[in-house]
C-alpha positions as protocol buffer text, in pm:
chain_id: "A"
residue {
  index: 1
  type: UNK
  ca { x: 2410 y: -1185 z: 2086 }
}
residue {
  index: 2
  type: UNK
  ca { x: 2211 y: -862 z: 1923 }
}
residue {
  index: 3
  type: UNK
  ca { x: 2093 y: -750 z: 2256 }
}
residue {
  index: 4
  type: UNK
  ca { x: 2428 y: -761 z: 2438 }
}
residue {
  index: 5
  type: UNK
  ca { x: 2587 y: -605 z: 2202 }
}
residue {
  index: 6
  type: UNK
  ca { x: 2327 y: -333 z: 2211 }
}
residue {
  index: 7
  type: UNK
  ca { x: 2378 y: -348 z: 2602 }
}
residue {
  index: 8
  type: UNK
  ca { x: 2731 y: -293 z: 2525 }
}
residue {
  index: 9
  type: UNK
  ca { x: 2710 y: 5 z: 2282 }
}
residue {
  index: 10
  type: UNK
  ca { x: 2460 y: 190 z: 2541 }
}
residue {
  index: 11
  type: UNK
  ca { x: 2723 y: 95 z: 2836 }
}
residue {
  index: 12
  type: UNK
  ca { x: 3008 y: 285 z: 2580 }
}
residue {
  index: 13
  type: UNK
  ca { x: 2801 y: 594 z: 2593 }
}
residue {
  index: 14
  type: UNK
  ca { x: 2728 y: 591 z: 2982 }
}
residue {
  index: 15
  type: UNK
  ca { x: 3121 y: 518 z: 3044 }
}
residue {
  index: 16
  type: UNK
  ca { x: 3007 y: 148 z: 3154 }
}
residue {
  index: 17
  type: UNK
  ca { x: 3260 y: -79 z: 3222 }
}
residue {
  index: 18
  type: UNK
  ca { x: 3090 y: -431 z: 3017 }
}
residue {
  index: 19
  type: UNK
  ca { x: 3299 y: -646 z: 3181 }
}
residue {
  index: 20
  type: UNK
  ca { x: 3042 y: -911 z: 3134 }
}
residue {
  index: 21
  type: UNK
  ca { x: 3140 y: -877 z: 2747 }
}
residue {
  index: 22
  type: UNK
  ca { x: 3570 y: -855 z: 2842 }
}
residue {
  index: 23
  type: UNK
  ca { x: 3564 y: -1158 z: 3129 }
}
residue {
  index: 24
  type: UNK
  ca { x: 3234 y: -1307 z: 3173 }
}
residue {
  index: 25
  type: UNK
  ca { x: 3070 y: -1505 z: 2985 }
}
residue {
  index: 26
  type: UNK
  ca { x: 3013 y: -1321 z: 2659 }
}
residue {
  index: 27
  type: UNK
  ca { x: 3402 y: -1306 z: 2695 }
}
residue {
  index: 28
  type: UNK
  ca { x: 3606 y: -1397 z: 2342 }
}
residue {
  index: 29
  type: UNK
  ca { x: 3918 y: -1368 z: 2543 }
}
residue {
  index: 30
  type: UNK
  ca { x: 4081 y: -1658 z: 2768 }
}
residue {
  index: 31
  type: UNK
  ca { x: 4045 y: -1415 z: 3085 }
}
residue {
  index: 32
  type: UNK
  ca { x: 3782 y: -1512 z: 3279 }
}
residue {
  index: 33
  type: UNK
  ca { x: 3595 y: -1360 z: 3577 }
}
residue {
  index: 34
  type: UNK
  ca { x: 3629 y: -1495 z: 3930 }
}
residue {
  index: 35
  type: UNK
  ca { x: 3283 y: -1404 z: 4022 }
}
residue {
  index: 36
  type: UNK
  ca { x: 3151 y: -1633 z: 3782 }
}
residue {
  index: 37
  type: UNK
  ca { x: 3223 y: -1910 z: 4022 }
}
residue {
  index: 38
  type: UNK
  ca { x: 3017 y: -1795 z: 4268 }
}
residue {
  index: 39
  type: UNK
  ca { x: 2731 y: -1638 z: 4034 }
}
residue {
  index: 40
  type: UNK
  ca { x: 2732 y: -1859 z: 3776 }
}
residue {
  index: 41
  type: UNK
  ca { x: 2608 y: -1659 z: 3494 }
}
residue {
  index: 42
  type: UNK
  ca { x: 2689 y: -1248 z: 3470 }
}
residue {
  index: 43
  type: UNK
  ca { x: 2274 y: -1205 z: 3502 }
}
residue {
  index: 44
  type: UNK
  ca { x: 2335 y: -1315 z: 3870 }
}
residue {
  index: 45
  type: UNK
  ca { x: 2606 y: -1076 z: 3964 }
}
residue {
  index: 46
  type: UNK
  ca { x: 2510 y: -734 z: 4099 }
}
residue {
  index: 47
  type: UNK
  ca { x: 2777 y: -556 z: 3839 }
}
residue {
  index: 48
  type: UNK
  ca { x: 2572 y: -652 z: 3531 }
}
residue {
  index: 49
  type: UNK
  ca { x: 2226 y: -561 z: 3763 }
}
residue {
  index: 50
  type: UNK
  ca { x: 2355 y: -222 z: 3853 }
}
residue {
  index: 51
  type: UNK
  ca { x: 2472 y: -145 z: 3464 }
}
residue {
  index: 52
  type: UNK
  ca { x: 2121 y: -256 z: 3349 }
}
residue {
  index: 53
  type: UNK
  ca { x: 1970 y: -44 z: 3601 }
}
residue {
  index: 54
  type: UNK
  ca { x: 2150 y: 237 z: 3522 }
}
residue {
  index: 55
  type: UNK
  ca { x: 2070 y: 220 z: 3172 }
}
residue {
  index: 56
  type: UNK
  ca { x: 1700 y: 243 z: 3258 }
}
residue {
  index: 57
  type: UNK
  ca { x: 1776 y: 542 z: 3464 }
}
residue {
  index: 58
  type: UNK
  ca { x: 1973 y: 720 z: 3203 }
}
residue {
  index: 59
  type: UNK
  ca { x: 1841 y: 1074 z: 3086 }
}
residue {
  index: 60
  type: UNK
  ca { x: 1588 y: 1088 z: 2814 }
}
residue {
  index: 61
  type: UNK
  ca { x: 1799 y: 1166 z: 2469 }
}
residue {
  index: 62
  type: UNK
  ca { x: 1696 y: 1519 z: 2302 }
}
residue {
  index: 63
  type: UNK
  ca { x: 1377 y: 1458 z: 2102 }
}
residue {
  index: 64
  type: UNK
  ca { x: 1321 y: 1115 z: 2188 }
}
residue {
  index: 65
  type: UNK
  ca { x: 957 y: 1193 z: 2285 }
}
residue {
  index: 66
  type: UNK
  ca { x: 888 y: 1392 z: 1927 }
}
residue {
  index: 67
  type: UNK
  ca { x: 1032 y: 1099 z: 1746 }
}
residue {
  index: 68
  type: UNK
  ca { x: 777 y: 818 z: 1885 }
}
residue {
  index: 69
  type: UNK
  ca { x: 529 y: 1085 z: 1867 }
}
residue {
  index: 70
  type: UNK
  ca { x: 561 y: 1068 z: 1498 }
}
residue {
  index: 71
  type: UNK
  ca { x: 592 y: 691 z: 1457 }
}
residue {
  index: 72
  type: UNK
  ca { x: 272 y: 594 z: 1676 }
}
residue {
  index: 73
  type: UNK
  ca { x: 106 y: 932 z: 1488 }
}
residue {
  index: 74
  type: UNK
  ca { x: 223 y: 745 z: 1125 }
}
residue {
  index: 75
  type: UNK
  ca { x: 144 y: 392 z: 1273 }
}
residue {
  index: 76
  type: UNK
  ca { x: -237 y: 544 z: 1319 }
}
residue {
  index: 77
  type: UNK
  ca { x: -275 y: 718 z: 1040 }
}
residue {
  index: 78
  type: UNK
  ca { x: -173 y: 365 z: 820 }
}
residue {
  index: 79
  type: UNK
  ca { x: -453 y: 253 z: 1018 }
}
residue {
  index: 80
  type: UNK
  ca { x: -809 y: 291 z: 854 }
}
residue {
  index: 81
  type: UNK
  ca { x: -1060 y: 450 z: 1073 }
}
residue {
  index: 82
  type: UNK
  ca { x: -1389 y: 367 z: 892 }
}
residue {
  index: 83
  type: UNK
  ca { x: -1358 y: -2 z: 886 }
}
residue {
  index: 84
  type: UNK
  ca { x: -1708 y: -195 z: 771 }
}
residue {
  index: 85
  type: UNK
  ca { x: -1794 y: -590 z: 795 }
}
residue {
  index: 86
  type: UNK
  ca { x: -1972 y: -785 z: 584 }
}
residue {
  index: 87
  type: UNK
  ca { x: -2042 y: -1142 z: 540 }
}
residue {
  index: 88
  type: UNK
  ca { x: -1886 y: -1267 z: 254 }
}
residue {
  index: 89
  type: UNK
  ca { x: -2140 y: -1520 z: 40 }
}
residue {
  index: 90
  type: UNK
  ca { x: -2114 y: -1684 z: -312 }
}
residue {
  index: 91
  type: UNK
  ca { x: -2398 y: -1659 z: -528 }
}
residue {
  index: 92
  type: UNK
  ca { x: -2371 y: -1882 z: -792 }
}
residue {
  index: 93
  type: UNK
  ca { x: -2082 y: -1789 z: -934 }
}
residue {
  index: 94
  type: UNK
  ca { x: -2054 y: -1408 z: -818 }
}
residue {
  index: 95
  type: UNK
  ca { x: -1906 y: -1347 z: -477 }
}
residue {
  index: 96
  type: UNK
  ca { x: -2110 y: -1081 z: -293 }
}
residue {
  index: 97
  type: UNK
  ca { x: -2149 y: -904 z: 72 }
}
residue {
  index: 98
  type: UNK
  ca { x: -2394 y: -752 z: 239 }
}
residue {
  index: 99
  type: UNK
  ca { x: -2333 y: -562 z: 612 }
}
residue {
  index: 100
  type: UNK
  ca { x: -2333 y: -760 z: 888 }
}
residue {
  index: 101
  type: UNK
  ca { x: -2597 y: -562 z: 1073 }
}
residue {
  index: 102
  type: UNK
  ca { x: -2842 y: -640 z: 851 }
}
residue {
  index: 103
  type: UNK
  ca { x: -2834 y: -957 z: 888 }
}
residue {
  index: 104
  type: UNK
  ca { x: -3040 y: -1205 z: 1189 }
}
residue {
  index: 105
  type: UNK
  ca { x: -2933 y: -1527 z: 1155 }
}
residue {
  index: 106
  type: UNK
  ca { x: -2768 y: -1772 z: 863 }
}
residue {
  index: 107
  type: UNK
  ca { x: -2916 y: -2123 z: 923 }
}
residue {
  index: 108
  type: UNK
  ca { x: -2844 y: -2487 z: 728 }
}
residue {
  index: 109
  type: UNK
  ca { x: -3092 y: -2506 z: 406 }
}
residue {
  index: 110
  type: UNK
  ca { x: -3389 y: -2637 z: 441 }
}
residue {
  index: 111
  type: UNK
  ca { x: -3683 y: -2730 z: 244 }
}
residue {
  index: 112
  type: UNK
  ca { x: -3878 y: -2428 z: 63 }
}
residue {
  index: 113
  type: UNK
  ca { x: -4260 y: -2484 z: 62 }
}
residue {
  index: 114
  type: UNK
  ca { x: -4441 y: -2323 z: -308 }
}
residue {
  index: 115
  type: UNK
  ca { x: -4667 y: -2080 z: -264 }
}
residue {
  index: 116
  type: UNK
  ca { x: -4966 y: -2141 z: -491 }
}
residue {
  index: 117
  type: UNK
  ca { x: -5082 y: -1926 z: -743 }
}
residue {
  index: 118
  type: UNK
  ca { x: -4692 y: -1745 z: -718 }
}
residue {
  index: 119
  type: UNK
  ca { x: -4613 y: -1594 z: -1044 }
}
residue {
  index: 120
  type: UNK
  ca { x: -4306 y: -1361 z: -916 }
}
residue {
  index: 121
  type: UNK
  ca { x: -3953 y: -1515 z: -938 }
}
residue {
  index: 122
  type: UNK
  ca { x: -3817 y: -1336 z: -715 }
}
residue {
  index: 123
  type: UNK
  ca { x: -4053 y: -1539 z: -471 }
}
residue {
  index: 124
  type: UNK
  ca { x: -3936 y: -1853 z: -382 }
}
residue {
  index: 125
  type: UNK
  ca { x: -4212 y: -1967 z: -146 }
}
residue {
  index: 126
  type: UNK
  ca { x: -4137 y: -2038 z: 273 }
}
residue {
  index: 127
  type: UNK
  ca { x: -3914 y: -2209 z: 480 }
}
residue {
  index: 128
  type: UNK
  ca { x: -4039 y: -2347 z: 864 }
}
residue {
  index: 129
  type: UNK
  ca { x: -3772 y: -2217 z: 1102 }
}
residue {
  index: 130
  type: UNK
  ca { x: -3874 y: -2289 z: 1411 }
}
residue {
  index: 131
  type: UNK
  ca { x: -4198 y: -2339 z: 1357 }
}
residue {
  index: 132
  type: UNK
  ca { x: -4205 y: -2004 z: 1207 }
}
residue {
  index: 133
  type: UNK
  ca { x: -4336 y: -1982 z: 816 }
}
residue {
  index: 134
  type: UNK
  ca { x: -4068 y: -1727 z: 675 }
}
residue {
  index: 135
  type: UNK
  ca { x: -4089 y: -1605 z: 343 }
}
residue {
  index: 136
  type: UNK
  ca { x: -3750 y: -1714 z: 127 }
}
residue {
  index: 137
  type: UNK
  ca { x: -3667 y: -1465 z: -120 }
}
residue {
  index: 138
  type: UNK
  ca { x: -3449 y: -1536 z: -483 }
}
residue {
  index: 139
  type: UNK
  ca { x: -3160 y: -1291 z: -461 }
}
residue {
  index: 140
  type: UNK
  ca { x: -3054 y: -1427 z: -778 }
}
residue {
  index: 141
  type: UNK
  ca { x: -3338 y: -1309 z: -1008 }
}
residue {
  index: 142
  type: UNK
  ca { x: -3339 y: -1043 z: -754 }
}
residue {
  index: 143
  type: UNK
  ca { x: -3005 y: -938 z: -856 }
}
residue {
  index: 144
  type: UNK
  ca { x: -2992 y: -1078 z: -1201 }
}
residue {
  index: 145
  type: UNK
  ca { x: -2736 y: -1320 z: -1125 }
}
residue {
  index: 146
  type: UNK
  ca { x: -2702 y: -1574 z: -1393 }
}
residue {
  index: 147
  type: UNK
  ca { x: -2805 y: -1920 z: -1267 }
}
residue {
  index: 148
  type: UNK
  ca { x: -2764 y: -1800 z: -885 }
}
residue {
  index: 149
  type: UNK
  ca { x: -2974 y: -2122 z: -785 }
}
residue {
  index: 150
  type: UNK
  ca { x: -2841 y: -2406 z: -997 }
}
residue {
  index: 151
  type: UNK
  ca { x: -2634 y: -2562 z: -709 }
}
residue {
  index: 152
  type: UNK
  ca { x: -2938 y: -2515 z: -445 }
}
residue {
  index: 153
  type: UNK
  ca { x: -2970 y: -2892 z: -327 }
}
residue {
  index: 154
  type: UNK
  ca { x: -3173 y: -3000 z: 12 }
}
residue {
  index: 155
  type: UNK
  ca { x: -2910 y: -3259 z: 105 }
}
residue {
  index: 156
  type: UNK
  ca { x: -2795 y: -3286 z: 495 }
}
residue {
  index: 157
  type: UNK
  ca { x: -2400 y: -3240 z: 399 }
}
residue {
  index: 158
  type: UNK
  ca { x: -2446 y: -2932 z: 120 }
}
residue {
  index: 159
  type: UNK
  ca { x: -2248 y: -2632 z: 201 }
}
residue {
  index: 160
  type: UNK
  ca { x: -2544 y: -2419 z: 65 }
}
residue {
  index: 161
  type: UNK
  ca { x: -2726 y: -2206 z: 323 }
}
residue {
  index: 162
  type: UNK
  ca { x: -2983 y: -1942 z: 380 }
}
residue {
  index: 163
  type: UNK
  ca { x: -2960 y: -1609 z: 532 }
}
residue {
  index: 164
  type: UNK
  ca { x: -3160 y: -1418 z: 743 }
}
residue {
  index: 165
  type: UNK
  ca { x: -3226 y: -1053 z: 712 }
}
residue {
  index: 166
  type: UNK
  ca { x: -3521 y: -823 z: 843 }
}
residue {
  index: 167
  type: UNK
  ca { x: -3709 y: -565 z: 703 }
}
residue {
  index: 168
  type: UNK
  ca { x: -4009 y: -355 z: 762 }
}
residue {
  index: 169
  type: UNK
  ca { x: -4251 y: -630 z: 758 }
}
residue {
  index: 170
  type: UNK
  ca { x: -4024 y: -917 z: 902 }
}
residue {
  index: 171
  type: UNK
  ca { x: -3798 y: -1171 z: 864 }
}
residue {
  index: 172
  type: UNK
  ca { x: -3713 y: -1292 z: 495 }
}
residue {
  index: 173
  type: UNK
  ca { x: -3457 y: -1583 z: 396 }
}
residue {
  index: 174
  type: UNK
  ca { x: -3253 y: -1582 z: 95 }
}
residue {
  index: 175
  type: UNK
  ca { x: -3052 y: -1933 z: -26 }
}
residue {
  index: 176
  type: UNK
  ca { x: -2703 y: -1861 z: -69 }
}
residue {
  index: 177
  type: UNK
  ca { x: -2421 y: -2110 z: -279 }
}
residue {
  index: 178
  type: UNK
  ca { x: -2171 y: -2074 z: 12 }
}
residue {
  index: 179
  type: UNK
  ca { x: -2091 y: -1860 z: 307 }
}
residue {
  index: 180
  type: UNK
  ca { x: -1712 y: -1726 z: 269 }
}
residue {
  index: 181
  type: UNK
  ca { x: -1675 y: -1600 z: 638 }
}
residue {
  index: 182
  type: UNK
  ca { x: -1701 y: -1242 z: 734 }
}
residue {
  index: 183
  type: UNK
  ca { x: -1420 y: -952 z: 593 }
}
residue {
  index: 184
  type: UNK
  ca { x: -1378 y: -614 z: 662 }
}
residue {
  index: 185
  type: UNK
  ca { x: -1322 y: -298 z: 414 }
}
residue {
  index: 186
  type: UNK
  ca { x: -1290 y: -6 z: 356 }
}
residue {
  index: 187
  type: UNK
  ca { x: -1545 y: 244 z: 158 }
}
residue {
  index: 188
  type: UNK
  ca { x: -1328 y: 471 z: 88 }
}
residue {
  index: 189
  type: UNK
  ca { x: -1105 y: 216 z: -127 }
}
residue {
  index: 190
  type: UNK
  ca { x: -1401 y: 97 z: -331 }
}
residue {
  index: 191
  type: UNK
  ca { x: -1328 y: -39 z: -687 }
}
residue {
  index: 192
  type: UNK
  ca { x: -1613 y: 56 z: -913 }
}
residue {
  index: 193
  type: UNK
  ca { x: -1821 y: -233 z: -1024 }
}
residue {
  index: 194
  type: UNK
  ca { x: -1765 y: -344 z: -1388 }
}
residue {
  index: 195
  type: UNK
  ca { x: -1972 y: -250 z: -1685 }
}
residue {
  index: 196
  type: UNK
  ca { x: -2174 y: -588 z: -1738 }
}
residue {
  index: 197
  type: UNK
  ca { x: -2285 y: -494 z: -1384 }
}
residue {
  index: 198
  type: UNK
  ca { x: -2289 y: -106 z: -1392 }
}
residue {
  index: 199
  type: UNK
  ca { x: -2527 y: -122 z: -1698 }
}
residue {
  index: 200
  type: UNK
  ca { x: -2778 y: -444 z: -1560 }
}
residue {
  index: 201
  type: UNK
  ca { x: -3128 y: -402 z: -1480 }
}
residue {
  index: 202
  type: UNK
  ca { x: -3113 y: -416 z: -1150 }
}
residue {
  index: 203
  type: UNK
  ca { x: -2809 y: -261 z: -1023 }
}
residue {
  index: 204
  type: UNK
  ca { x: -2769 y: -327 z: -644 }
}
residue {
  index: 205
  type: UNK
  ca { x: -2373 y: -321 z: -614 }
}
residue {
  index: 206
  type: UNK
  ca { x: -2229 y: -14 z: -505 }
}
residue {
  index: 207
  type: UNK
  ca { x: -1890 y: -81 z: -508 }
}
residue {
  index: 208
  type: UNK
  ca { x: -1578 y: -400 z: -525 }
}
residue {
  index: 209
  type: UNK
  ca { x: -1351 y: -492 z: -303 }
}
residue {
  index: 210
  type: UNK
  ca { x: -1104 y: -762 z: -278 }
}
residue {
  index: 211
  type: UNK
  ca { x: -1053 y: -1088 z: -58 }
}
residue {
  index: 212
  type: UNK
  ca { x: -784 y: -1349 z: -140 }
}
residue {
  index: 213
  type: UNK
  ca { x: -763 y: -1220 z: -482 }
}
residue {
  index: 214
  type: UNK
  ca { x: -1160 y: -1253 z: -479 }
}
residue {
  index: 215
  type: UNK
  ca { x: -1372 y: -948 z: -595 }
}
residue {
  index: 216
  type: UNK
  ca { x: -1665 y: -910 z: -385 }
}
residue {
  index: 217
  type: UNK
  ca { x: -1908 y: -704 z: -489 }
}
residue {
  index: 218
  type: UNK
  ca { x: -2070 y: -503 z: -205 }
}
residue {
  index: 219
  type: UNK
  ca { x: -2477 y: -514 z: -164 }
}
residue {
  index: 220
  type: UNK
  ca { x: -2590 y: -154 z: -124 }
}
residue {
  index: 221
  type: UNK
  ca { x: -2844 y: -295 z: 195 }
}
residue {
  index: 222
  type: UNK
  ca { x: -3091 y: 15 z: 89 }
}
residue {
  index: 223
  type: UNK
  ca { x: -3186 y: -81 z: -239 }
}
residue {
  index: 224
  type: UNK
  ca { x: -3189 y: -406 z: -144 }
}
residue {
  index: 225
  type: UNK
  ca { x: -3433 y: -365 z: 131 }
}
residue {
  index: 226
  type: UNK
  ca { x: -3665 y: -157 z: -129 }
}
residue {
  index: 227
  type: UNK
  ca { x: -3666 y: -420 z: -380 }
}
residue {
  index: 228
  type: UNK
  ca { x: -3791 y: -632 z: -123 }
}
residue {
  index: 229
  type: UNK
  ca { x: -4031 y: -438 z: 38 }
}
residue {
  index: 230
  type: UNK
  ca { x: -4183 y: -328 z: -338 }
}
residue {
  index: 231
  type: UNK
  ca { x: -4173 y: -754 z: -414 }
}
residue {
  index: 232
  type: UNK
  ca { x: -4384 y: -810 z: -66 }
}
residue {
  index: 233
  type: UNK
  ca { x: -4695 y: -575 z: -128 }
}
């Protein structure tokens, strides 16, 4: 076994005698020890407890602490300090993100009421959640994502859903294609977005990263929350 053998090559270097590895009963020899009839097993026998103990109490090598030093200081500096989460949501057919402290509450799809006389696409109508009237925003035209709301159904079973996020004047809903789950990145290793969405009218992506082979493009929250604001006055 690995970690007798590594018991044995420690008890070499203390002047241990392993007899548990010579008679007992890691033995490869015939010769057998007679304590093993009354202990058993060499873990019972005060011989193999004292060697164990010993190696415990055994003088700390030259360097030893410098060498952990650097593999915890390595370990931690593999290690990504400036972590971010996002929920991860499909729109359509783009996969996007937006921070996870932006956002109240993600809730089942419901039905959206019209609001009469509404001329702005990027105004769906309102949802009752609650018994609260909330407005429900289109992040698609918002966005400029091509047929974001095709798959929007109201049916009890649809994996579609709406999420909750709150700005200066309140609560607003958007309908969403599918909620991924949440992720975590890392700003700093930020792909840049490509050119059919660098160069787009509304640009509101500032920056790629990558789940299960999945690019999601990261909502910058700011310009986001202006573009709502300016579509609410």
């Amino acid at each position: 076994m690995s970690a007798d053998n590594t018991t044995m090559d420690k008890s070499q270097e203390l002047n241990i005698d392993d007899c548990w590895n010579k008679i007992g009963v890691w033995r490869k020899g015939e010769q057998r020890c007679e304590k093993l009839d009354e202990f058993t097993h060499c873990h019972n026998c005060d011989v193999y407890s004292n060697a164990g103990r010993s190696l415990l109490n055994r003088e700390i090598p030259e360097n030893y602490g410098n060498e952990w030093t650097e593999i915890l200081a390595e370990d931690i500096k593999s290690k990504s300090t400036n972590l971010q989460s996002a929920v991860v949501f499909r729109l359509g057919p783009e996969w996007l993100a937006l921070p996870v402290n932006l956002i109240n509450e993600i809730t089942l799809l419901r039905k959206i009421y019209e609001i009469p006389h509404n001329r702005n696409k990027n105004l769906r109508g309102m949802v009752n959640i609650r018994g609260e009237l909330i407005i429900c925003m289109s992040l698609g035209y918002l966005l400029g994502v091509d047929k974001a709301d095709e798959h929007i159904i109201d049916e009890e079973h649809s994996i579609n859903r709406l999420i909750m996020i709150k700005e200066a004047g309140g609560n607003v809903v958007f309908p969403v294609s599918e909620i991924d789950g949440i992720a975590h990145y890392d700003p700093a290793t930020f792909k840049m977005p490509p050119d059919t969405v660098r160069n787009s009218k509304l640009n509101y992506i500032k920056g790629v990263f990558s789940v299960r082979e999945n690019n999601i493009g990261c909502i910058d929250e700011t310009a986001l929350l202006d573009a709502i604001a300016g579509n609410l006055k």
